[in-house]
N, C-alpha and C positions, 0 to 999 in steps of 0.2 A: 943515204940516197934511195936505197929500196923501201925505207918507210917511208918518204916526202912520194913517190912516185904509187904506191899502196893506198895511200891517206887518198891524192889527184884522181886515181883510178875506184877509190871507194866514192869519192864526192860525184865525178861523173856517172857513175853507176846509180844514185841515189838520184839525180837528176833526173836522167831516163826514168827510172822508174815511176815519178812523181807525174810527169809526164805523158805516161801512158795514157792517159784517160780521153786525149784528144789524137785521135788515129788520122793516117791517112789514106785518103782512098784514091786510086788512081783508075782504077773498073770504068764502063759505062756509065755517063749522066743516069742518076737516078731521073729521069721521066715526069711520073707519078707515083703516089701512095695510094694505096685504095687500101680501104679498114672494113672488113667484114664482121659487125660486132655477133651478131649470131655465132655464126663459128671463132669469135676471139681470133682471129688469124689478119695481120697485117703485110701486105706486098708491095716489095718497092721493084718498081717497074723501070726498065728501059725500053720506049715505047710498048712491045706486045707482049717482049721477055720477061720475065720473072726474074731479077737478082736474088732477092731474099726475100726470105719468108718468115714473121715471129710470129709467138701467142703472148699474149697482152691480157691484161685486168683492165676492168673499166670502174666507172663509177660502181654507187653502190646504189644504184635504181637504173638499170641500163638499159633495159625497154625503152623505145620510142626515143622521139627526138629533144632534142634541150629545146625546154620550151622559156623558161626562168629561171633567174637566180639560185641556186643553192638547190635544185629540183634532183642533182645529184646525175643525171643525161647526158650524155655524150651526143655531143648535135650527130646529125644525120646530114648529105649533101656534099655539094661541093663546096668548096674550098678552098685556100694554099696556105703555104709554109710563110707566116711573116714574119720568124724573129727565132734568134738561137738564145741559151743563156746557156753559158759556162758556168754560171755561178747558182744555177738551181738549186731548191733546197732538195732538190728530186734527184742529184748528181749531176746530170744534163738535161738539158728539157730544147723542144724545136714546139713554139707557139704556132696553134692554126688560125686562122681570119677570124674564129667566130666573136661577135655575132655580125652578119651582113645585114643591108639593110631591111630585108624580110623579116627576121631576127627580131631587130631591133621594133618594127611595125608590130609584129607579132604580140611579144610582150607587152606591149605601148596597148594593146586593146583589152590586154589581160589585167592592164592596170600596174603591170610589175615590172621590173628591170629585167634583160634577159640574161644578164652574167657576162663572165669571162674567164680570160686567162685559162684556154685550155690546150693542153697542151698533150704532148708525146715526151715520157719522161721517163727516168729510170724506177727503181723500188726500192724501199729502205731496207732491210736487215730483218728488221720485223713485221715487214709486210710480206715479204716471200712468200708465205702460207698462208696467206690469207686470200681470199677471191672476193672482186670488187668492191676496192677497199677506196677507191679515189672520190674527188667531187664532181668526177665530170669528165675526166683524163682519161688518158690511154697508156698505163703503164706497163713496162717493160724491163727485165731481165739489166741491172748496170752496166753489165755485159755487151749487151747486144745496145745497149742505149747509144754508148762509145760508135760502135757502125753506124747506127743512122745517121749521128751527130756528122761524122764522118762523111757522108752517103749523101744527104738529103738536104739539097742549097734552098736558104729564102728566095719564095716564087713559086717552089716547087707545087702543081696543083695537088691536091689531097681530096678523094675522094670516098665519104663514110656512109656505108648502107648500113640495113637494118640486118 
């Protein structure tokens, strides 16, 4: 009886722990996000309040705005949060709106596609030490990735200066 109830209490225990990855937050509405790429510092807001605060890596040409495809930019603007994936290759990742239709115009005169798929994500193992290592992203600590995911509902506006 105490190994069948050991074995119950080791499988629950594994569960939980498998589980971790997706938190719950019960705090303040995250607001907004604002991403300050100059100072790498990212703020999830309820309204004026500041909840938390990360540093983040960005692409690996992080000056100025996503102008195109593969340009390696992290768009600048406004924005929101449109889409979560559990199943990132990144750990967690929360997708922002780019590109808008300005975006898209932009590009279209440049002659090129403007990209996508960018996102707030966590960082591999072998990325840790490395500084702007992404194609366009905003990555962050696996750690801290779990709060956002947690934190930060689709809709949420996002707002990224220079």
């Amino acid at each position: 009886m105490n190994r069948r109830m050991f074995t119950s209490a080791a499988a629950l225990f594994a569960l939980t722990a498998c589980s971790d990855k997706f938190r719950v937050y019960t705090g303040p509405p995250v607001t907004s996000v604002v991403v300050q790429k100059g100072r790498r510092q990212m703020f999830l807001l309820n309204e004026n309040e500041v909840l938390k605060t990360y540093d983040f890596e960005l692409g690996f040409a992080p000056a100025g705005h996503k102008q195109v495809e593969g340009d390696g930019k992290t768009p600048e603007g406004a924005y929101f949060i449109d889409r979560k994936n559990p199943n990132s290759s990144f750990y967690l990742s929360i997708g922002i709106s780019y590109p808008n239709a300005a975006d898209r115009a932009r590009a279209r005169e440049l002659g090129r596609r403007p990209g996508g798929d960018i996102f707030i994500h966590g960082t591999p193992r072998e990325k840790r030490s490395v500084e702007d290592w992404t194609a366009g992203c905003i990555a962050v600590r696996d750690r801290e990735m779990e709060d956002i995911y947690a934190m930060v509902n689709v809709g949420t506006p996002i707002f990224l200066y220079a």
